[in-house]
BAMAR-449234 format. One line per 5 residues: number of its first residue (from 1); their letters; for each residue x, y, z of C-alpha. Coordinates in Angstrom, 3 decimals. Layout:
N
NUM> A> X:Y:Z | ...
This chain:
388
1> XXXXX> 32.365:-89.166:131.344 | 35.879:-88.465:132.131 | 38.490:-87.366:129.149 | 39.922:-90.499:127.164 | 36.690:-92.648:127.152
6> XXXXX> 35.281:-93.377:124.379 | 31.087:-92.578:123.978 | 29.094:-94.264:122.043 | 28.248:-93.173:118.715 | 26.344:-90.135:118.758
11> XXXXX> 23.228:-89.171:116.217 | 24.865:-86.051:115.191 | 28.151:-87.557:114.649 | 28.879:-87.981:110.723 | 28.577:-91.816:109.704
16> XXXXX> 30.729:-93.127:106.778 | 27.467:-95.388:105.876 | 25.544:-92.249:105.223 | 28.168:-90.139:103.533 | 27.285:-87.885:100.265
21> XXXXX> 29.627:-89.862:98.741 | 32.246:-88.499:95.556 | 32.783:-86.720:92.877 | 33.951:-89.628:91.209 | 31.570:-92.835:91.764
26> XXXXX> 34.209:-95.784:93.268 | 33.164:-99.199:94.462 | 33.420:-99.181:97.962 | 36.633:-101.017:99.754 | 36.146:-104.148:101.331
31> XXXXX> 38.189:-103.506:104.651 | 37.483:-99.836:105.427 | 35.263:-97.148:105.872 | 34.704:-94.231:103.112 | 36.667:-91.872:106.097
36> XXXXX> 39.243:-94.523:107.223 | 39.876:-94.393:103.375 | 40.082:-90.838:103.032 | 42.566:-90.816:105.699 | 44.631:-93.699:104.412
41> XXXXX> 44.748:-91.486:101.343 | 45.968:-87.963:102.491 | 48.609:-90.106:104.571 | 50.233:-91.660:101.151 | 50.135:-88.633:99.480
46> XXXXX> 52.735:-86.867:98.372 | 51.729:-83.447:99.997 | 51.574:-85.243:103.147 | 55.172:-86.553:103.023 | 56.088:-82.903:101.689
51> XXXXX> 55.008:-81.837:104.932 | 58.262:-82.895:106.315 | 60.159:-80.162:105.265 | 58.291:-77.605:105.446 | 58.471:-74.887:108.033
56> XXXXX> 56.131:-74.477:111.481 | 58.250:-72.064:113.122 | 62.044:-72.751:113.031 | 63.698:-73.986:109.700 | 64.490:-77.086:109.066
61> XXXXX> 68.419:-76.904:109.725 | 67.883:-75.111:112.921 | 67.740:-78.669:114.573 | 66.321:-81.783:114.408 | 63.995:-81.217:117.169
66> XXXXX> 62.084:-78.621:116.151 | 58.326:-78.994:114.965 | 57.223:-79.141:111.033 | 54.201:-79.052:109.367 | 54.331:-83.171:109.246
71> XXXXX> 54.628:-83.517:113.153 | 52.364:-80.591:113.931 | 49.725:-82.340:112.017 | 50.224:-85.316:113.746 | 49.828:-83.824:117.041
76> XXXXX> 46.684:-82.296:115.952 | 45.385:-85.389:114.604 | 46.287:-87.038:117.975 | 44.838:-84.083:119.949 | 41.886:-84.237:117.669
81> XXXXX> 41.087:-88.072:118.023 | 41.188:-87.736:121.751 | 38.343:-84.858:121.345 | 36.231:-87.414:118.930 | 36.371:-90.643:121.418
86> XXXXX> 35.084:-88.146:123.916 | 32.456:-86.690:121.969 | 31.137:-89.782:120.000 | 32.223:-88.479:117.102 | 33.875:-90.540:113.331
91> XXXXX> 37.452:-90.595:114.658 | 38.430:-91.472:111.227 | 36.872:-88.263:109.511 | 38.319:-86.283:112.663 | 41.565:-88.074:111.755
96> XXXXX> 41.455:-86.974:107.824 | 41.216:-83.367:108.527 | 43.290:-82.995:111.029 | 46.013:-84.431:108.652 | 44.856:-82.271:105.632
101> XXXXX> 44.358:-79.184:107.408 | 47.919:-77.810:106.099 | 48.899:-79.813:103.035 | 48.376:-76.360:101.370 | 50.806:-74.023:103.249
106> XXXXX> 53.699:-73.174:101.262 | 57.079:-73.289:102.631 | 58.728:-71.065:105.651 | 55.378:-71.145:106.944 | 53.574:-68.459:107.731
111> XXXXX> 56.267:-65.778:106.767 | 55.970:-68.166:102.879 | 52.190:-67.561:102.644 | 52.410:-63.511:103.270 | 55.338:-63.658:100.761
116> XXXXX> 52.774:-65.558:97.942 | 49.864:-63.787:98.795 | 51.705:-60.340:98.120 | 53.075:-61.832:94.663 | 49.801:-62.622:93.808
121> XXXXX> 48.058:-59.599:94.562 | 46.734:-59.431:91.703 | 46.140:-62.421:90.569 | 43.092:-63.702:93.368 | 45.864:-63.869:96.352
126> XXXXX> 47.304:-66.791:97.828 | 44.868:-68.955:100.466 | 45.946:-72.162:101.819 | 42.679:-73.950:102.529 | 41.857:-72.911:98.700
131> XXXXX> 45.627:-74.741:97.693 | 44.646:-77.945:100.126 | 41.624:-78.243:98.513 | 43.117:-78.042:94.722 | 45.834:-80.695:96.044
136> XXXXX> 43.050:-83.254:96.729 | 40.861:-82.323:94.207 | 43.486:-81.933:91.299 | 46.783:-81.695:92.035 | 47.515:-85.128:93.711
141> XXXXX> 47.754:-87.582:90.224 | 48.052:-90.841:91.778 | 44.859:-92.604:90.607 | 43.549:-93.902:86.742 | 40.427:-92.665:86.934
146> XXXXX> 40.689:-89.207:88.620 | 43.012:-86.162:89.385 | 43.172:-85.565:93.155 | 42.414:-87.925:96.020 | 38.240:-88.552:95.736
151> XXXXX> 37.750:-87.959:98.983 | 34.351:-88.023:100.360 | 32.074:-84.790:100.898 | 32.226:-84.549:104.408 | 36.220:-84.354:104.282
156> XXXXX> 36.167:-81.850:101.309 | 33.326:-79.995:103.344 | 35.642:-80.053:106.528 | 38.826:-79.313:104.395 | 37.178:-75.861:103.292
161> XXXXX> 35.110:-74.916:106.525 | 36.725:-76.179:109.739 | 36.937:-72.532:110.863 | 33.450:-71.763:110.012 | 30.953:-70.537:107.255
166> XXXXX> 32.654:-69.413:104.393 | 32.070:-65.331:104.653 | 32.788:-62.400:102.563 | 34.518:-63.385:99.112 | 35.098:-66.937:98.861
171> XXXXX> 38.983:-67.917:97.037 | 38.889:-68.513:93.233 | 39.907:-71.825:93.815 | 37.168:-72.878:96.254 | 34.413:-71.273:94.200
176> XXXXX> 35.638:-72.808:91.351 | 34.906:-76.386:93.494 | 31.764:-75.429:94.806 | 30.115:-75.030:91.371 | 30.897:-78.747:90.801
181> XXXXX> 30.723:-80.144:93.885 | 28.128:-78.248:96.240 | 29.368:-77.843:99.710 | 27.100:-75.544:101.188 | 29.720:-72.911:102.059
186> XXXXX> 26.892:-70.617:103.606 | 26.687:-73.396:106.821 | 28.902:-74.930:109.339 | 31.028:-77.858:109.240 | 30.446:-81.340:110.942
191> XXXXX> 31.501:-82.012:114.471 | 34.796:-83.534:112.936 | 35.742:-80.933:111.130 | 34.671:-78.573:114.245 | 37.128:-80.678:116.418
196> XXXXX> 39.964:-80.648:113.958 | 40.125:-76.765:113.837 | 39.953:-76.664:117.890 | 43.186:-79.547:118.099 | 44.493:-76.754:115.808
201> XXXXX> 45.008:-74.375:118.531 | 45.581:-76.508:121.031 | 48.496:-78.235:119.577 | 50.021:-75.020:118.480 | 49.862:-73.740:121.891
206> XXXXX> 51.632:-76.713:123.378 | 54.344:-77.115:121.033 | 55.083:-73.645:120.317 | 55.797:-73.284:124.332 | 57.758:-76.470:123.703
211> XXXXX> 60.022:-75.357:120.925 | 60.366:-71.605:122.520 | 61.857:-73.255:125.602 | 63.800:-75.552:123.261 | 65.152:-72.395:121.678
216> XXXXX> 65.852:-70.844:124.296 | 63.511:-68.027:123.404 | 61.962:-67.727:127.158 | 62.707:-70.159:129.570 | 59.905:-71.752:131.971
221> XXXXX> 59.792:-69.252:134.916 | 59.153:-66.829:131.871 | 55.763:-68.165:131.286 | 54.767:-67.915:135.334 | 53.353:-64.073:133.778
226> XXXXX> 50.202:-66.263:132.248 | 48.553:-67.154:135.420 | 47.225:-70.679:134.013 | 50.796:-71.369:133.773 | 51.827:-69.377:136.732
231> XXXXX> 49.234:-72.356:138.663 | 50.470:-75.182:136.752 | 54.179:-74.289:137.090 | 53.467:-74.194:140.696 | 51.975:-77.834:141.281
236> XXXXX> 54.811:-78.877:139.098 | 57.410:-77.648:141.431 | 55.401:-79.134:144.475 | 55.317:-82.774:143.064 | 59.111:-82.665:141.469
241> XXXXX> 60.617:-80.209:143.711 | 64.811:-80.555:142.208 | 63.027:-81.080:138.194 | 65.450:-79.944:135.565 | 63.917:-77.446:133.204
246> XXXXX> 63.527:-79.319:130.600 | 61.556:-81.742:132.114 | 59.577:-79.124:133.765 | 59.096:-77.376:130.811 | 57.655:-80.735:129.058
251> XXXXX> 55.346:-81.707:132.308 | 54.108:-78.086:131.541 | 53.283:-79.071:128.112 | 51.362:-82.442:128.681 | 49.878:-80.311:131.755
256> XXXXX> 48.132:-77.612:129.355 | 47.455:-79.525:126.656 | 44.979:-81.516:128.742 | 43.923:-78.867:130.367 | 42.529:-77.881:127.228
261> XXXXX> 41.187:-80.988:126.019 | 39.258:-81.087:129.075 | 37.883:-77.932:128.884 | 36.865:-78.140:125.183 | 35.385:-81.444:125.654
266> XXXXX> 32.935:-79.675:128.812 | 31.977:-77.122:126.437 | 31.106:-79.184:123.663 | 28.857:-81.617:125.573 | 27.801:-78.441:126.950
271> XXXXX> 26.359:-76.571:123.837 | 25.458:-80.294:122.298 | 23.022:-80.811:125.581 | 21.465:-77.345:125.056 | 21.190:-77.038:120.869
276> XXXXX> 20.531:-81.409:120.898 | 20.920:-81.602:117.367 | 19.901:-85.392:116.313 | 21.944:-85.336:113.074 | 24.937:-83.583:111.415
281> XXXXX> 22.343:-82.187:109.555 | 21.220:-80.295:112.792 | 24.931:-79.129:113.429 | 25.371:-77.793:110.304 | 22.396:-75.436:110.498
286> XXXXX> 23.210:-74.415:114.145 | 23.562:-70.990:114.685 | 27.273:-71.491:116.199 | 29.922:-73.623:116.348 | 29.214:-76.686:119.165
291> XXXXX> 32.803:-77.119:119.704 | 34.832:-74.261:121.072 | 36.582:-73.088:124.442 | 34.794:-71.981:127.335 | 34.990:-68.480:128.297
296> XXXXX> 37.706:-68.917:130.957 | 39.672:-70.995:128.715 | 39.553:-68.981:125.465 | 40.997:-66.227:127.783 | 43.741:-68.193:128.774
301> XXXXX> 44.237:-69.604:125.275 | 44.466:-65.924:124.473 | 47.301:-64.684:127.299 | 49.343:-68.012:125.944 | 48.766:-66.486:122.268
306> XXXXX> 49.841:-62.941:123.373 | 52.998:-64.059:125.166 | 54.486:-66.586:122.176 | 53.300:-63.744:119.725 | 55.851:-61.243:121.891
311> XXXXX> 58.477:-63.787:123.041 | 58.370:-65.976:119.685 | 56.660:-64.827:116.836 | 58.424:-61.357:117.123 | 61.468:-62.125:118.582
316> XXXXX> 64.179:-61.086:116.809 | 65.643:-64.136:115.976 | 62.893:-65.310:114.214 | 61.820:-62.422:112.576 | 65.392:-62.003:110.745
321> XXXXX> 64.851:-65.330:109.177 | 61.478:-65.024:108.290 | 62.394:-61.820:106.650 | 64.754:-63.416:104.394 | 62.702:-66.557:103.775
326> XXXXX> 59.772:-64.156:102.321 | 62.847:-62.466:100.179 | 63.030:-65.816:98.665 | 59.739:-66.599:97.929 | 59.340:-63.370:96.533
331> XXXXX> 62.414:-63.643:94.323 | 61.504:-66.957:93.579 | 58.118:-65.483:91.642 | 59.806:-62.872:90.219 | 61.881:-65.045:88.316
336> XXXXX> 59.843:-67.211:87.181 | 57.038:-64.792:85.778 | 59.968:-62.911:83.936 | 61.533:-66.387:82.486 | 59.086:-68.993:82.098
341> XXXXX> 62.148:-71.340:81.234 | 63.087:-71.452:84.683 | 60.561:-73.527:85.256 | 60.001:-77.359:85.201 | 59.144:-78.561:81.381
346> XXXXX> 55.563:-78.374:80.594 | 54.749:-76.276:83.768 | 53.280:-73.271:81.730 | 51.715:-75.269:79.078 | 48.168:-74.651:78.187
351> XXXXX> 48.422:-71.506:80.689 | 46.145:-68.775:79.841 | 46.965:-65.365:79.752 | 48.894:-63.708:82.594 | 46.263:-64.557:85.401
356> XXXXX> 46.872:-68.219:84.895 | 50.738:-67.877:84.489 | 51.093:-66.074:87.874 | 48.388:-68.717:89.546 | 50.189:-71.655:88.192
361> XXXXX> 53.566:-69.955:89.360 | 52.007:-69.699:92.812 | 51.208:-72.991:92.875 | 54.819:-74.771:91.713 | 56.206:-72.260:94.811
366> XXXXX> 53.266:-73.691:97.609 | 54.189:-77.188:96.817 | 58.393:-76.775:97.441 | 59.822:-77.992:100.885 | 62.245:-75.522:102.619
371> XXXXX> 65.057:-77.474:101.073 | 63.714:-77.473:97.134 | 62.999:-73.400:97.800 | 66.773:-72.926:98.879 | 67.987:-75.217:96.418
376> XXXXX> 66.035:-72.667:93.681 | 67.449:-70.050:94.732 | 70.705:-71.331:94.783 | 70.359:-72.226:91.537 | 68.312:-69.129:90.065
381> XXXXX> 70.641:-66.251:92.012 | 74.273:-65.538:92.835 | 73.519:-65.033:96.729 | 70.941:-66.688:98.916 | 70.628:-66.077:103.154
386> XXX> 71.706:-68.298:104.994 | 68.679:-68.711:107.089 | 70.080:-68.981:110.656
C-alpha cells in the first residue's frame, strides 16, 4: 500500500468503543469518539495555547518564523496522522498524543528543563512527561466535576509511555498516578502512542534543518556531508537546476521528511507481519516496539542528529542564549523559595514542608511562556539578558 492511503482498521489498532474508559465516569458525547474527545480537549486547553510561546530552539523574539512548541506539535501530529492512515491505526488517539506530548516542557526548552531539574535536585527532579501528565490529570481546572482533562486510559497510557516501558525509578508524579489509575508502566504503549513518539523525531529532524538554514546556522551545501542528504540534494539540483536556496533548502525538507515516513511505515508493517498481534493487547506485551526505523534509516536519522547537534545545538549562538535563559530559570527558583511572597496569592497554600514548596515552585516556573519568564525577571531583578 503506498504512503498516504488509508488501511482499514486493523485488530491491533486501539478502538475508542473498547477503551478502559476514565477516572472520572462521564456520559459519553453524542457527536464524537472517547479519542476525538480527548483531542478536542488538549487542543482547548490552556497548556496547549501556552505552547505558543514557549521555546523549541530559537526564542520567541528571534523572528516570527522560527518553530515553537505549538507548531512543532502540530507538525508531529500531522506527521503522526499520516503514519496512522497508513498503519490502520485510531488517528484520533494518534492525534491526542502527538499534541500532548510537550504540554509539560517548561520554557527555553530544553536549556529550561536542565535549569529545573538542577533546582530541584533535591526535591524528585524535574521530568516533563511526569508535568504533562499532572497538567491533564490536575492542573488543567476547566471542568465541574474534575481537576484535569479526563482523558481516556489509552491517552494517559500513551502520555506516560510513548518512548517505551517505564524503567528504572519511575517520577514522583507518575507513581503517584499509577497508584490510582493503573497503567501498566512495566509494558509498552499502543500503536498510537508508538507512532506519536516516532513523528517526534521525524519532525524535529525536518524542522530543525529548516530553522538552521533559516538562521543561517549552515547553509544547504553544508548538509551534502550526510550522504542521505548529499543524494537528495543532488536530485534536487537535477530537477530545479537555477533553485534559490531557500527553496532548495525547503524541497530538502518535504524530501526527508517523507523519506522517513516511508521508511517507518515499511518497518512497522514489517515487524506487525512477523509479531501479528490481533489486539493492542498483543502490542502491549510484545517484546519490542512495532514501530521504529529500519536499520539504514535509524543510521541516517543518526548522521542528521550528529550534524544539527554540532552545527545547531552547540553552535555558539545558541548556546550563549541558552546559557542565560537557564540563569533565569534558575534565578527565578531561587527567588521564589527564599520569598514565598513573590509568588501569585494562594500559590503556597496548603504546601507541605520544604519538598512540596520547591515542587509547587517547579511547577508555577514549567507552566510560564518565554515572555511571562522574562517579564519575572524583569520584575524580580535589576538586570535580565537580553536573550539575542
Amino acid at each position: 500500500m503506498s504512503v498516504g492511503m488509508a488501511a482499514p482498521r486493523a485488530p491491533y489498532s486501539c478502538d475508542p468503543d473498547r477503551s478502559r474508559g476514565r477516572l472520572f465516569a462521564e456520559p459519553p458525547s453524542r457527536t464524537r469518539s472517547p479519542f476525538r474527545r480527548d483531542c478536542d480537549r488538549v487542543i482547548h486547553s490552556t497548556a496547549f495555547r501556552r505552547l505558543k510561546h514557549k521555546t523549541q530552539v530559537f526564542v520567541f523574539h528571534e523572528g516570527d518564523h522560527y518553530r515553537t512548541r505549538l507548531t512543532h506539535s502540530l507538525e508531529v501530529a500531522q506527521i503522526a496522522r499520516a503514519l496512522a492512515r497508513q498503519l490502520g491505526l485510531d488517528e484520533d488517539l494518534t492525534e491526542t498524543l502527538a499534541l500532548a506530548h510537550d504540554l509539560g516542557h517548561p520554557p527555553f526548552g530544553h536549556a529550561g528543563e536542565r535549569a529545573l531539574n538542577r533546582c530541584m535536585a533535591d526535591f524528585g527532579g524535574f521530568d516533563h512527561n511526569a508535568q504533562t501528565l499532572r497538567i491533564v490529570t490536575s492542573f488543567e481546572q476547566r471542568y465541574p466535576d474534575f481537576d484535569g482533562l479526563n482523558l481516556t486510559w489509552e491517552s494517559l497510557e500513551g502520555i506516560v509511555k510513548h518512548n517505551g516501558p517505564m524503567q528504572g525509578p519511575v517520577p514522583t508524579g507518575i507513581a503517584e498516578f499509577n497508584a490510582r489509575f493503573d497503567l501498566e508502566l512495566w509494558s509498552y504503549a499502543s500503536l498510537e502512542a508508538q507512532v506519536a513518539a516516532l513523528a517526534d523525531d521525524i519532525a524535529y529532524d525536518a524542522h530543525d534543518i529548516d530553522d538552521g538554514l533559516r538562521a543561517g546556522l549552515f547553509a544547504v551545501d553544508d548538509l551534502k556531508e550526510i550522504p542521505l542528504l548529499a543524494d537528495m540534494i543532488a536530485e534536487i539540483d537535477r530537477q530545479y537546476p537555477v533553485l534559490d536556496d531557500i527553496r532548495r533548502g525547503a524541497e530538502l525538507v518535504r524530501e526527508l521528511i517523507s523519506y522517513l515516513i516511508a521508511a517507518v511505515a515499511a518497518e512497522a508493517e514489517r515487524r506487525i507481519a512477523r509479531a501479528q498481534p490481533a489486539s493492542p493487547h498483543d502490542v502491549r506485551r510484545h517484546a519490542g516496539p512495532l514501530v521504529a526505523f529500519p536499520a539504514d534509516a535509524a543510521a541516517h536519522e543518526a548522521t542528521i542528529k550528529a550534524f544539527l547537534w554540532q552545527r545547531m545545538y552547540r553552535h555558539e549562538r545558541v548556546m550563549g542564549v541558552m546559557r542565560d535563559a537557564e540563569r533565569i530559570v534558575a534565578d527565578l527558583f531561587g527567588r521564589y523559595q527564599a520569598d514565598g511572597a513573590t509568588l501569585p496569592a494562594g500559590w503556597l497554600d496548603g504546601s507541605d514542608g520544604e519538598g512540596d514548596r520547591a515542587r509547587r515552585i517547579g511547577h508555577f516556573i514549567a507552566g510560564m511562556t518565554d515572555r511571562f519568564a522574562l517579564t519575572e525577571h524583569h520584575r524580580l531583578f535589576d538586570s535580565t539578558p537580553d536573550l539575542r
